[in-house]
Backbone of each chain as ProteinMPNN parsed JSONL, in Angstrom:
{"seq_chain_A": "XXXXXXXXXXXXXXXXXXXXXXXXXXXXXXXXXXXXXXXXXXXXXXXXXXXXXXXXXXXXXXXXXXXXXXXXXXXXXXXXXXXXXXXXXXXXXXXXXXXXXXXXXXXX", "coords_chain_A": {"N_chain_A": [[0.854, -1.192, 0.0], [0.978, 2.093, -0.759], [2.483, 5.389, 0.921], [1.204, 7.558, 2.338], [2.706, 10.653, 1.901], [2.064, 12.978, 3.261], [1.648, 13.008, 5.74], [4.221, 13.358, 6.908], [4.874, 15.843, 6.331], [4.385, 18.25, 7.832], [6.857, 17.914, 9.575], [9.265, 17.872, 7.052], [8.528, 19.862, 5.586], [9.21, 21.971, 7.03], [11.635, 21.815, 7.079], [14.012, 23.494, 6.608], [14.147, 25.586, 9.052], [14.585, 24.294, 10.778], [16.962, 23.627, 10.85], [16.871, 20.804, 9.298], [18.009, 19.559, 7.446], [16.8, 17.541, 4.358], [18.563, 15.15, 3.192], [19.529, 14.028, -0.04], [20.336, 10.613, -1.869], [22.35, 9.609, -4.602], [23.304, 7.404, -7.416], [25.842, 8.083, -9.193], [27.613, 7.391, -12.367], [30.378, 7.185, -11.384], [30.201, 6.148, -9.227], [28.787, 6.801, -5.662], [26.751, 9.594, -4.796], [26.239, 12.458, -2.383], [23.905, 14.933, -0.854], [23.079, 17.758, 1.039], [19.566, 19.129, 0.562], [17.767, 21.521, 0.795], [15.979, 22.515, 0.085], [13.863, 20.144, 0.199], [10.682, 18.856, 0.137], [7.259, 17.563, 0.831], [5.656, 17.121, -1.726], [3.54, 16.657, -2.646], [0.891, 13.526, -1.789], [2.124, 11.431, -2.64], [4.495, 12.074, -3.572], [7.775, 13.753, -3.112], [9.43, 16.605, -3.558], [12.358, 18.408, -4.503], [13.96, 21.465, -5.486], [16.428, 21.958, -8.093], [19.421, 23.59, -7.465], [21.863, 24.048, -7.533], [22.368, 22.949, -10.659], [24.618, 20.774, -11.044], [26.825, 18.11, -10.623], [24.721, 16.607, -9.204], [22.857, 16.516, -11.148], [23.65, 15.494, -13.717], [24.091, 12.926, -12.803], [21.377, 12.163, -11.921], [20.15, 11.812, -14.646], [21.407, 9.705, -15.67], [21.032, 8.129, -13.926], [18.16, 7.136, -12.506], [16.979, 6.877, -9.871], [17.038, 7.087, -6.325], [17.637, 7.761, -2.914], [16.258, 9.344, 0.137], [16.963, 10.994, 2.891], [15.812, 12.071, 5.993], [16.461, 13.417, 9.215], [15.78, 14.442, 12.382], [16.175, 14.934, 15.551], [14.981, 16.105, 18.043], [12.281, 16.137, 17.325], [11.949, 13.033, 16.885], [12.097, 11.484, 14.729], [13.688, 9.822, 11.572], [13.86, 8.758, 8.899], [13.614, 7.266, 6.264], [13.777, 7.178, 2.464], [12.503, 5.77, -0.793], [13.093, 6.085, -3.856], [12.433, 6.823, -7.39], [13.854, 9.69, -9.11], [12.023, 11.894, -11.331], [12.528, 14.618, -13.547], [11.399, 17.909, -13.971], [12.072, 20.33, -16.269], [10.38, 22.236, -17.598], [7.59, 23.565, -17.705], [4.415, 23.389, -15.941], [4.883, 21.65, -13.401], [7.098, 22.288, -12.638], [7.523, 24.712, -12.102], [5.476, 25.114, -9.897], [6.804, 23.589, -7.696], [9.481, 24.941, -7.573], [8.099, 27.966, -7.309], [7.049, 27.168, -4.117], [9.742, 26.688, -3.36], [10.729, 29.1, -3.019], [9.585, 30.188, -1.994], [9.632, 29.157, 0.669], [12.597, 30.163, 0.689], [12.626, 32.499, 1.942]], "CA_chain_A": [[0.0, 0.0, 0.0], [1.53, 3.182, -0.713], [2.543, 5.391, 2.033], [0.8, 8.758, 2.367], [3.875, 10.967, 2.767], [1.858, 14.025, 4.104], [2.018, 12.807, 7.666], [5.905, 14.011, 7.109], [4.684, 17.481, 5.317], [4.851, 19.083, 8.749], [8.064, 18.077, 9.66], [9.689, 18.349, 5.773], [8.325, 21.663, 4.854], [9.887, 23.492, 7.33], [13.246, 21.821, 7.639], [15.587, 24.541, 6.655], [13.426, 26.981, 9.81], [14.454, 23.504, 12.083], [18.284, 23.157, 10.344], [16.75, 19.522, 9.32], [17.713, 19.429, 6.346], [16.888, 16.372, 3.663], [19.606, 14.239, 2.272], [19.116, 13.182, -0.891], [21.884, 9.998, -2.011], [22.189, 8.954, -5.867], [24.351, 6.794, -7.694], [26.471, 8.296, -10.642], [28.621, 6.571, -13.238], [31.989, 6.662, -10.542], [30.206, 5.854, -7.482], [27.598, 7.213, -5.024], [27.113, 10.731, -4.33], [25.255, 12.678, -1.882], [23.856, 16.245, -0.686], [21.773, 18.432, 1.16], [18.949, 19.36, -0.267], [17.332, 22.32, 1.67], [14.372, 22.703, -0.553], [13.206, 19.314, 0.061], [9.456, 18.941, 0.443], [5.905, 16.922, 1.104], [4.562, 17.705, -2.898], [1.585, 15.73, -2.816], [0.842, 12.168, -0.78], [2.714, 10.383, -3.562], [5.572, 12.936, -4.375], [8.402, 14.386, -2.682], [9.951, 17.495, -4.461], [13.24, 19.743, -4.051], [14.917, 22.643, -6.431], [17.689, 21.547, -8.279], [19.791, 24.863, -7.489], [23.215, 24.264, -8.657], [22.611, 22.309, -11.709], [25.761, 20.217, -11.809], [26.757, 16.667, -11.152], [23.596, 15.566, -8.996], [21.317, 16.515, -12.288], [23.935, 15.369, -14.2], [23.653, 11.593, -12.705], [20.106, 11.401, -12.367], [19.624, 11.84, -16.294], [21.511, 8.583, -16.285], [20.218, 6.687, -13.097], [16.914, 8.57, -11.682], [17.251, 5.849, -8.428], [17.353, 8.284, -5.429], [17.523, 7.553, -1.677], [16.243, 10.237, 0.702], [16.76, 10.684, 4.374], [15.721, 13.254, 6.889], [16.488, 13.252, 10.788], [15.507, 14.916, 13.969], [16.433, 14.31, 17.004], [13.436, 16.61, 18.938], [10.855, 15.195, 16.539], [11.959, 11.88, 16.997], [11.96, 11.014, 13.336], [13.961, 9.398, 11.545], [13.29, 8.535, 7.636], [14.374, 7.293, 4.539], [12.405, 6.886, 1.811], [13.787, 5.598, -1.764], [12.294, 6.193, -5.285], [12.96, 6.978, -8.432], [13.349, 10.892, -9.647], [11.577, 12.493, -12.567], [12.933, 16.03, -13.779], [10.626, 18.572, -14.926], [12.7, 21.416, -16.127], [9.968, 23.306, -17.852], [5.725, 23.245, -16.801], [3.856, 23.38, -14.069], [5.174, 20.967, -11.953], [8.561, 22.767, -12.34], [6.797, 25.888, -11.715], [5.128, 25.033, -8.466], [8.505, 23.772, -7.166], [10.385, 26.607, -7.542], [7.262, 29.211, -5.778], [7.21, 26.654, -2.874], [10.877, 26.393, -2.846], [11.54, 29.969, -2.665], [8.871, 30.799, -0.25], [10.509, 28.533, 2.219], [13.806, 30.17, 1.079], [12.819, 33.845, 2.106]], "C_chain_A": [[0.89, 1.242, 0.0], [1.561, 4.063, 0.139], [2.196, 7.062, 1.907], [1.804, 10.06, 2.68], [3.009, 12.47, 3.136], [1.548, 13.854, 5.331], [3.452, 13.118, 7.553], [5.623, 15.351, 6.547], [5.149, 18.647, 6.668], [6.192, 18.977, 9.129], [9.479, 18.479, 8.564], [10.091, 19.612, 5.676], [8.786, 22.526, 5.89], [11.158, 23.261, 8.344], [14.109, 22.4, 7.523], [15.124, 25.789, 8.155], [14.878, 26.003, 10.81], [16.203, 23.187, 11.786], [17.834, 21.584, 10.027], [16.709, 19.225, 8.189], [17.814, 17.518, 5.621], [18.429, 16.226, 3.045], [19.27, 13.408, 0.89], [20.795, 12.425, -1.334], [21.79, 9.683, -3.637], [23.077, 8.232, -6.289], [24.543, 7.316, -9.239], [27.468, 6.978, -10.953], [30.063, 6.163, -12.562], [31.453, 6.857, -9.007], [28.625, 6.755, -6.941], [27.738, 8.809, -4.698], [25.44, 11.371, -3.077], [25.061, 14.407, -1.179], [23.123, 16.699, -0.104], [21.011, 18.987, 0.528], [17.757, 20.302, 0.536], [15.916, 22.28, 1.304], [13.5, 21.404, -0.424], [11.688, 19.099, 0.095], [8.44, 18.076, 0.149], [5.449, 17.419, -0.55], [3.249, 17.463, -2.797], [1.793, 14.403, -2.018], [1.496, 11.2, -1.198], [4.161, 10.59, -4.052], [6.5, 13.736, -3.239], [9.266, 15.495, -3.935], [11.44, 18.162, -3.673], [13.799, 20.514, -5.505], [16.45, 22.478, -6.496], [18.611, 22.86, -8.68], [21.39, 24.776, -8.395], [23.168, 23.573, -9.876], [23.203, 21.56, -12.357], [25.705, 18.613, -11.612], [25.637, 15.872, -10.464], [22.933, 15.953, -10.551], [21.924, 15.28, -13.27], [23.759, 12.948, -14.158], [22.333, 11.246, -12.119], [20.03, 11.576, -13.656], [20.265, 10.528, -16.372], [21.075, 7.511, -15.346], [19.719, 7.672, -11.972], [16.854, 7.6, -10.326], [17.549, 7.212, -7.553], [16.75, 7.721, -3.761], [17.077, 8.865, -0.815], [16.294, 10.151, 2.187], [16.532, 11.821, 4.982], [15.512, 12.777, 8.665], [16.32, 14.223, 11.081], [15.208, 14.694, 14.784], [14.721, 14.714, 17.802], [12.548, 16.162, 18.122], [10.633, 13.845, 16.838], [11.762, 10.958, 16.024], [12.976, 10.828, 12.441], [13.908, 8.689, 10.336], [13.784, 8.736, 6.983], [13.595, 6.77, 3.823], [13.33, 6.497, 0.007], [12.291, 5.53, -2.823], [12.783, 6.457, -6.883], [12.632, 9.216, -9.003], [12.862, 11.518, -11.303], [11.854, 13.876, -12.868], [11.967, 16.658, -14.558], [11.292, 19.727, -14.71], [12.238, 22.693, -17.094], [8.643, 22.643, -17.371], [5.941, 23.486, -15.729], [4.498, 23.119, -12.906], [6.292, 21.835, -11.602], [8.48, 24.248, -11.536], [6.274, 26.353, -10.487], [6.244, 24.907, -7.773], [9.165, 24.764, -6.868], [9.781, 27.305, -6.837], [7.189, 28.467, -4.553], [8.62, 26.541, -2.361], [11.478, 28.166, -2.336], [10.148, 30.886, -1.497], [9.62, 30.298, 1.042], [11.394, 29.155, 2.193], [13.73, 31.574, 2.029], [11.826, 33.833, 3.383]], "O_chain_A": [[1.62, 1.315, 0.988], [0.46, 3.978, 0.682], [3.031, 7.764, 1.336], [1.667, 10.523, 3.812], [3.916, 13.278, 3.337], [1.116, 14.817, 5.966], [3.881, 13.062, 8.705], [6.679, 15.939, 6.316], [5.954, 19.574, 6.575], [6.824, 20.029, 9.028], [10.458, 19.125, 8.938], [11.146, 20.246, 5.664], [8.783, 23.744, 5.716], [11.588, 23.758, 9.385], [15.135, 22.135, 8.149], [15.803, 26.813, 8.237], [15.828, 26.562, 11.358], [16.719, 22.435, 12.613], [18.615, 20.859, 10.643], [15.72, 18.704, 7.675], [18.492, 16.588, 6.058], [19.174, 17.084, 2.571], [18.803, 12.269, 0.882], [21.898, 12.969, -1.286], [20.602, 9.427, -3.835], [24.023, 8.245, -5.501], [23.79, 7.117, -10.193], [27.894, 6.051, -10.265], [30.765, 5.219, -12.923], [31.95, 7.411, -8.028], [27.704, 7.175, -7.641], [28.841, 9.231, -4.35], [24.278, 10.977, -2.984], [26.091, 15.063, -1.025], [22.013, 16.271, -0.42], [21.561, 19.6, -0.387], [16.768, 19.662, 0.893], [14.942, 22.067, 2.026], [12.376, 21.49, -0.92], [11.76, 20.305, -0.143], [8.583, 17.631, -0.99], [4.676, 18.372, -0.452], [2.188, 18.081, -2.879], [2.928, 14.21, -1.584], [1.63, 10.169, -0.539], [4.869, 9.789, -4.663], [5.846, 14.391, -2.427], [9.618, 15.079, -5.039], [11.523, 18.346, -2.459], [13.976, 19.842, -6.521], [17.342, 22.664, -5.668], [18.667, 23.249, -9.847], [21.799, 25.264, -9.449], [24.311, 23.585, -10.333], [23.023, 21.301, -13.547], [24.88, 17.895, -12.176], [25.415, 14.718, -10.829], [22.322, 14.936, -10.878], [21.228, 14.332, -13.632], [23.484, 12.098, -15.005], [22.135, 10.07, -11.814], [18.962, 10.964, -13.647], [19.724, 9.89, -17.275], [20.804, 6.353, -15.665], [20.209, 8.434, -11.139], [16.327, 8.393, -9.547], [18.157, 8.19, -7.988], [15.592, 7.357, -3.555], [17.805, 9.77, -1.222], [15.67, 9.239, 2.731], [17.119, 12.776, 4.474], [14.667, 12.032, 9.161], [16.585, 15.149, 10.314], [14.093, 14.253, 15.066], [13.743, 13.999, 18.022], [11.788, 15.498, 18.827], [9.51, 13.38, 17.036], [11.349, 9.82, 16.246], [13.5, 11.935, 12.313], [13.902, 7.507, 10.681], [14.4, 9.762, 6.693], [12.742, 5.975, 4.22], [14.465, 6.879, -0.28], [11.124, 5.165, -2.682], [13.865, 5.953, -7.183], [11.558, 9.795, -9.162], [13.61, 11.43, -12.276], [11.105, 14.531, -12.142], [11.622, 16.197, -15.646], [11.356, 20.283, -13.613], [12.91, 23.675, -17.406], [8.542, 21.548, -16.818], [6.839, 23.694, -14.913], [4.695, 23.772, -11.882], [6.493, 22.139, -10.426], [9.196, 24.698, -10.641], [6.418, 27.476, -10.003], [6.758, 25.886, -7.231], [9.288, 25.313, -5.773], [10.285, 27.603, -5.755], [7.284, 29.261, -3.618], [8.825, 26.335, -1.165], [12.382, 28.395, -1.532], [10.054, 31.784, -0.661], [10.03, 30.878, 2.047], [11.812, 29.321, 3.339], [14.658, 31.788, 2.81], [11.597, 34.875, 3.997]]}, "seq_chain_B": "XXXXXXXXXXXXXXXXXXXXXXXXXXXXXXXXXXXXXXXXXXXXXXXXXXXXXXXXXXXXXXXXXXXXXXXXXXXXXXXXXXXXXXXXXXXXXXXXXXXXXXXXXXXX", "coords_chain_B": {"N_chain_B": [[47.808, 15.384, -5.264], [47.455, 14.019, -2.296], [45.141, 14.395, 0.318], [45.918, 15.719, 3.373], [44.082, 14.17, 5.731], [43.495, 14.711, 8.077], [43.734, 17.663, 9.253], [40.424, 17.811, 9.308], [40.312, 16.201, 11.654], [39.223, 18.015, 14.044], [36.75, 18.675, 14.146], [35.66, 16.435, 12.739], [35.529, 14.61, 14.625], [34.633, 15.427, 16.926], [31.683, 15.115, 16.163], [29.498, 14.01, 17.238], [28.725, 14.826, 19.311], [28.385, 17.041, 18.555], [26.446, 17.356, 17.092], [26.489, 16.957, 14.165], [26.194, 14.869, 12.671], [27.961, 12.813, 10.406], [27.367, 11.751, 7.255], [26.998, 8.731, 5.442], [26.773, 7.281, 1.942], [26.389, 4.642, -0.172], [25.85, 2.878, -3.043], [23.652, 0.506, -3.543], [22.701, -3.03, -4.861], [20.103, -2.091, -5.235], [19.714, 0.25, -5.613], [20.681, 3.971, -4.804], [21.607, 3.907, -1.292], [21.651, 5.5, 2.293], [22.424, 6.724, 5.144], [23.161, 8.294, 8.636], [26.128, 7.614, 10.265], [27.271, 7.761, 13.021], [29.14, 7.335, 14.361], [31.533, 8.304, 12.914], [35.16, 8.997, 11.681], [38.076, 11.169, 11.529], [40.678, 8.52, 10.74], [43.351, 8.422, 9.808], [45.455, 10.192, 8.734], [44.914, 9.37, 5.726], [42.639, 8.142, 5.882], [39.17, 7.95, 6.69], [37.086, 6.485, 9.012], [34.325, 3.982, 10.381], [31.818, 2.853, 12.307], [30.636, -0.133, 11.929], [27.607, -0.036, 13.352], [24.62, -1.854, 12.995], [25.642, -3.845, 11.413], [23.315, -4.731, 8.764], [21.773, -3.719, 5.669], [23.758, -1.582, 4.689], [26.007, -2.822, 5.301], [25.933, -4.96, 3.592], [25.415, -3.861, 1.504], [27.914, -2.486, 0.535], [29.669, -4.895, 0.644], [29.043, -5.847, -2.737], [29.774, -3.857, -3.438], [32.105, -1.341, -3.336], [32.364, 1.48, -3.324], [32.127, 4.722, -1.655], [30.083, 7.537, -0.142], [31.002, 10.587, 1.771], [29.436, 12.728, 3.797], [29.734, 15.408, 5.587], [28.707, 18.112, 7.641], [28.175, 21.513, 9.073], [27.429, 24.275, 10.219], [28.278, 26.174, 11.828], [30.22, 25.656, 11.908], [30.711, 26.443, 9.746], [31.629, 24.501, 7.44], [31.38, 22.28, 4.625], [31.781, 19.43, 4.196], [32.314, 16.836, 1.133], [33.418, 13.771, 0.647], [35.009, 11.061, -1.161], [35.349, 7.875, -1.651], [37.153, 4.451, -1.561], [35.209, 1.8, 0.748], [37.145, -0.282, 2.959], [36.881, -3.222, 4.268], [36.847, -3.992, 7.803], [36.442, -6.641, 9.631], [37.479, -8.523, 12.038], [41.204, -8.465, 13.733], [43.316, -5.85, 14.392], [42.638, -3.251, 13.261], [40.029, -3.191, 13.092], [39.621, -3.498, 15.945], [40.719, -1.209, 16.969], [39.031, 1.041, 16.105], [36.451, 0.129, 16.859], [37.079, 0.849, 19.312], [37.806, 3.734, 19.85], [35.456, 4.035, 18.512], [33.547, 3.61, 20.856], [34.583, 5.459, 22.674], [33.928, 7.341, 21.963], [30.912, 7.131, 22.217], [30.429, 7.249, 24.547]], "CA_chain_B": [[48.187, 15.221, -4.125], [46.582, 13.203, -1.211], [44.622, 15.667, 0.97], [45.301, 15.466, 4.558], [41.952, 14.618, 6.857], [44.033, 15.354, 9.789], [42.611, 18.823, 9.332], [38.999, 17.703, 9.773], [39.554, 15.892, 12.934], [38.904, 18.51, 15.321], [35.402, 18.754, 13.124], [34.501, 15.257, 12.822], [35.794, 13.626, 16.005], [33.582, 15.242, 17.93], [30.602, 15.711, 15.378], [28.476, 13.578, 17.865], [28.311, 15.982, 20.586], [27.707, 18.535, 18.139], [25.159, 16.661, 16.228], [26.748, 16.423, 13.268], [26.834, 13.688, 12.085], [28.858, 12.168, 8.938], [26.196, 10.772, 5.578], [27.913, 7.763, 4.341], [25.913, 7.048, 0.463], [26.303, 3.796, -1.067], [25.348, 2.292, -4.174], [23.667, -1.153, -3.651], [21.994, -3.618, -6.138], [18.435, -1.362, -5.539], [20.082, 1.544, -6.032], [21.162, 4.287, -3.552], [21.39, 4.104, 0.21], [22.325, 6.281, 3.299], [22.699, 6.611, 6.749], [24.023, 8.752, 9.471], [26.934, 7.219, 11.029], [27.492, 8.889, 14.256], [30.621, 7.258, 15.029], [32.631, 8.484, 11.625], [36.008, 9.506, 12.425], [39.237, 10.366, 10.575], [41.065, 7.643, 11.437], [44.647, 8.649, 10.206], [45.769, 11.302, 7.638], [44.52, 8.875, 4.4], [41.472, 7.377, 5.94], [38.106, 7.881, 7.492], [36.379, 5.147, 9.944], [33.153, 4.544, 11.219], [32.011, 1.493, 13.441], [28.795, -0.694, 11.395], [26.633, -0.994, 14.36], [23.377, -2.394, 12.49], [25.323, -4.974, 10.459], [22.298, -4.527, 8.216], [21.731, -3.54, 4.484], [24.626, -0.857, 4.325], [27.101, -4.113, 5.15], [25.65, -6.096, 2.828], [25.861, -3.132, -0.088], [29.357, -2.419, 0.737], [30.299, -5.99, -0.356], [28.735, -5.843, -3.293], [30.264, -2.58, -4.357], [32.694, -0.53, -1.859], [32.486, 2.981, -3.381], [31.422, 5.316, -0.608], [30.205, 9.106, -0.764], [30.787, 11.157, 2.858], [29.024, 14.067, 3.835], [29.982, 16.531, 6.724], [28.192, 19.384, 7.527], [28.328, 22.005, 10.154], [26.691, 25.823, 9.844], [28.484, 27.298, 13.101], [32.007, 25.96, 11.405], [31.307, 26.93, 8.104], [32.29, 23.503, 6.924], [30.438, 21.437, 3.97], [32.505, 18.584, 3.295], [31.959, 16.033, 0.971], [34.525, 12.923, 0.37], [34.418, 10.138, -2.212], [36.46, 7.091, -1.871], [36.596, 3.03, -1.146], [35.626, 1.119, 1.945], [37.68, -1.305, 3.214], [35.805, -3.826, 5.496], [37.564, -5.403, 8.742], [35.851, -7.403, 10.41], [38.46, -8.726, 12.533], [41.718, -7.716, 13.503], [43.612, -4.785, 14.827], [42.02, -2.075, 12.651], [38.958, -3.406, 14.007], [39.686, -3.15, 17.679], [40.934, 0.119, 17.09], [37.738, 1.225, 14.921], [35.6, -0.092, 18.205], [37.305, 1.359, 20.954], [37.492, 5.258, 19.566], [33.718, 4.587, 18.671], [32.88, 3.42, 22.138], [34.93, 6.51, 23.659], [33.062, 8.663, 21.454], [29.456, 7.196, 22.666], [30.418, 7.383, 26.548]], "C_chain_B": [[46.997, 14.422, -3.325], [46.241, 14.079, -0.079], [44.716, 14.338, 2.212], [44.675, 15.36, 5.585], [42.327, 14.662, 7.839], [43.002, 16.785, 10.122], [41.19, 19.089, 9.398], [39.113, 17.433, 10.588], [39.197, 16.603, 13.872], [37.35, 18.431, 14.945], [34.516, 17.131, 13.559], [34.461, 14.475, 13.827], [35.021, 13.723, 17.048], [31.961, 15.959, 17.273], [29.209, 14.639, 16.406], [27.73, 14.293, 18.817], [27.912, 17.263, 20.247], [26.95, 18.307, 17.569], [25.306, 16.838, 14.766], [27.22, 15.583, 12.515], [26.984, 13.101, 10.579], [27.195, 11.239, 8.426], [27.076, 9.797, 5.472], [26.509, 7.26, 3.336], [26.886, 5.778, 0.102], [25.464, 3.439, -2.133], [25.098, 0.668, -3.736], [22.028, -1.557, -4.855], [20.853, -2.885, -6.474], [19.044, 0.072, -5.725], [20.484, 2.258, -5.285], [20.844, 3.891, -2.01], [21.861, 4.84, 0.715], [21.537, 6.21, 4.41], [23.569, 7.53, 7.655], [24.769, 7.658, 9.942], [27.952, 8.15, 11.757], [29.251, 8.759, 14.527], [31.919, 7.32, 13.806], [33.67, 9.172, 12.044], [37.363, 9.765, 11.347], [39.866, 9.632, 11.821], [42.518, 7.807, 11.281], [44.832, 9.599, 9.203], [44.752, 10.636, 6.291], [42.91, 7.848, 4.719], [40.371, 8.112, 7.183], [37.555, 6.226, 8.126], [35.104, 5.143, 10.421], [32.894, 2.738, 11.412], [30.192, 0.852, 13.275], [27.841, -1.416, 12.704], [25.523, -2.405, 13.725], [24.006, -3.547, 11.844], [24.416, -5.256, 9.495], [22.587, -4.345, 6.149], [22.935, -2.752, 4.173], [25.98, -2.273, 4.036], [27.057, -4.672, 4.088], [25.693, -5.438, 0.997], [27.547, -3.098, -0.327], [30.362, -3.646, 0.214], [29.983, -6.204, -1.468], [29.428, -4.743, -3.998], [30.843, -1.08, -2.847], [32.939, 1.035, -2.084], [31.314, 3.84, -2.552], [31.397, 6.891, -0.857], [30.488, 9.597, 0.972], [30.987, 12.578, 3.469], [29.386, 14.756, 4.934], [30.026, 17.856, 6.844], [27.698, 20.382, 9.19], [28.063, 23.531, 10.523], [27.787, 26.45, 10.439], [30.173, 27.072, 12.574], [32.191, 25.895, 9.936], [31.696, 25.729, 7.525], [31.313, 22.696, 6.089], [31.293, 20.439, 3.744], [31.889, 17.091, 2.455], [33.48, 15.234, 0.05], [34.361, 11.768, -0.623], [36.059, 9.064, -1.788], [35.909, 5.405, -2.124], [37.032, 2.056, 0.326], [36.394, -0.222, 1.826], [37.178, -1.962, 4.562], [37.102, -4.586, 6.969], [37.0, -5.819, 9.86], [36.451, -8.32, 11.155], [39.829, -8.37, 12.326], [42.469, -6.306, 14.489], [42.978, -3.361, 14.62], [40.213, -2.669, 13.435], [38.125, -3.329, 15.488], [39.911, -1.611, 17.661], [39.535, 1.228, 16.506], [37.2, 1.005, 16.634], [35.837, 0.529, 19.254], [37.402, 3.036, 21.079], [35.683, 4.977, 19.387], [33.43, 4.288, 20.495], [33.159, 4.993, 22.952], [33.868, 7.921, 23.23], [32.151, 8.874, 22.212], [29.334, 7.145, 23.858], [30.226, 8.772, 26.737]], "O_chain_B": [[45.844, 14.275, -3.732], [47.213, 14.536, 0.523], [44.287, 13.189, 2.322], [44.605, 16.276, 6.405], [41.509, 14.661, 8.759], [42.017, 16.937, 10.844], [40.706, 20.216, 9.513], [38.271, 17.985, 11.296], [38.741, 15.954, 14.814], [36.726, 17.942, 15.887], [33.513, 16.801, 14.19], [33.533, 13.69, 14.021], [34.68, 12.863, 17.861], [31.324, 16.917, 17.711], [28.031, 14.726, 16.058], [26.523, 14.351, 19.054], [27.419, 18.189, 20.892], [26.36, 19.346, 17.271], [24.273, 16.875, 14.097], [28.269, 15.493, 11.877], [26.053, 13.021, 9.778], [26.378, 10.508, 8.986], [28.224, 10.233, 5.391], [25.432, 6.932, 3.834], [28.104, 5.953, 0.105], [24.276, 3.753, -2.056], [25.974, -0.187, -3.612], [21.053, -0.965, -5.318], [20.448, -2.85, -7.636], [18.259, 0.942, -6.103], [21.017, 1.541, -4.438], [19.693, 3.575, -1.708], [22.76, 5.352, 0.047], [20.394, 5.796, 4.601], [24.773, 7.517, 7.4], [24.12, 6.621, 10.078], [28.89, 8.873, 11.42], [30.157, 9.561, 14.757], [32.935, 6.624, 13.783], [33.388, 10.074, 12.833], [37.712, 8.915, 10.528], [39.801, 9.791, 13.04], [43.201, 7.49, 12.255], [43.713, 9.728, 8.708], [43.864, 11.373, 5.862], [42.323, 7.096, 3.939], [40.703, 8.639, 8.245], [37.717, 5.12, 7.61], [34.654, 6.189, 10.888], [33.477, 1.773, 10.916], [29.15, 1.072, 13.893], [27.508, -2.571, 12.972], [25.663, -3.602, 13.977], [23.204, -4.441, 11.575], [24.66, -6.407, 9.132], [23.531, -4.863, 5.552], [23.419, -3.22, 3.142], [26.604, -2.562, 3.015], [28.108, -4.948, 3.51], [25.861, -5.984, -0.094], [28.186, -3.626, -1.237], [31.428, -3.524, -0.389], [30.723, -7.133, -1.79], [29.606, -4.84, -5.212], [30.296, -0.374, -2.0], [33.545, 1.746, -1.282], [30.092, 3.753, -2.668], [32.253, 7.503, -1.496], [30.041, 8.679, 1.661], [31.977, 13.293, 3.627], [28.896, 13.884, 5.651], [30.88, 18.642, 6.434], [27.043, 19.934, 10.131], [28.839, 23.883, 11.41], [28.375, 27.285, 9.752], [31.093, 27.877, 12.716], [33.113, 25.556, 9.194], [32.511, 26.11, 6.684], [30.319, 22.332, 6.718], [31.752, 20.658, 2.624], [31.12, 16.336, 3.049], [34.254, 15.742, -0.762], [33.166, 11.608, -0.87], [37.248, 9.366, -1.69], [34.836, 5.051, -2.613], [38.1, 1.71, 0.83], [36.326, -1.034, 0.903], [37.088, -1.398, 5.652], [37.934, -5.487, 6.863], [37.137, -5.295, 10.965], [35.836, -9.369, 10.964], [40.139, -7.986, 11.198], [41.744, -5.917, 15.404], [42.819, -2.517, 15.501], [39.618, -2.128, 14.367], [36.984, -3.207, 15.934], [39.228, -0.878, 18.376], [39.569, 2.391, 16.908], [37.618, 1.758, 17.513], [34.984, 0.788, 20.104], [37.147, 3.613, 22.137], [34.827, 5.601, 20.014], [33.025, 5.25, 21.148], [32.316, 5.585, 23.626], [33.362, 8.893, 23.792], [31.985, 9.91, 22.856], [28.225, 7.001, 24.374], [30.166, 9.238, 27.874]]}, "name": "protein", "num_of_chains": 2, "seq": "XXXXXXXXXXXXXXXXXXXXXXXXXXXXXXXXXXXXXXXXXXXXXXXXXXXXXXXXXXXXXXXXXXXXXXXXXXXXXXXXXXXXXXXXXXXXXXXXXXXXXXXXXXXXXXXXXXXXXXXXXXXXXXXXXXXXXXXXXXXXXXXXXXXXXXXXXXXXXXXXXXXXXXXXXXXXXXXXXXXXXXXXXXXXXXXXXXXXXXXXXXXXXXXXXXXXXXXX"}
């Protein structure tokens, strides 16, 4: 059964306030790499989103293996989560569109 | 040149007590993984260490494929680091005892 991820939306969406930030891990062509990912966020019950800000070698190895691990901790929450999927890039539309105004509301 | 991680240990040695704790990213057969590992340490100028409590899925990627990503991150010291190399497992041993007995001192 698929796992509703907006029971994590409250804790997510306002992990850069809480310093909690997501980890996203991927695997490129010479190995594993991995990063914070400030913008992370609850999209929808099915979808996690973040803003791919620098543009370089994470984009560069999901275009060849979209596989993506995510983790987010906090201690005072008591949470504790990794979640693994596959990423899809939308780097024009909507979806890309929403992203970005939710990502830079959180940033400001 | 071979960068020496001497110059992180004041950083990562005691990233437990400061709550930062070291990402290690692997690549296994399903695709990425990660994990805090609290007890990551450099261990001598050319190596990092950290002490596989869980025995679990990370172990079991790691033999399968030993390229490791590791993250260390720290606001108040300005520090993002991220490392790329390959584990070496010992599971008995000297490096092993030694590996166990800095993590234990850590988690006292």
């Amino acid at each position: 059964m698929p796992i509703d991820l907006t029971e994590f939306s409250d804790a997510t969406n306002i992990a850069l306030e809480e310093s909690s930030y997501c980890v996203v891990a991927i695997c490129g062509p010479d190995g594993p790499d991995v990063g914070y990912k400030g913008s992370t966020q609850v999209f929808d019950r099915d979808h996690l989103s973040y803003w791919e800000r620098t543009r370089g070698q994470h984009l560069a190895n999901l275009r060849s293996d979209s596989r993506v691990a995510v983790m987010y901790f906090n201690r005072e929450r008591g949470k504790y989560l990794r979640m693994y999927g596959r990423a899809e890039l939308h780097e024009e539309g909507p979806v890309r569109d929403e992203i970005m105004a939710r990502s830079q509301r959180e940033l400001t």
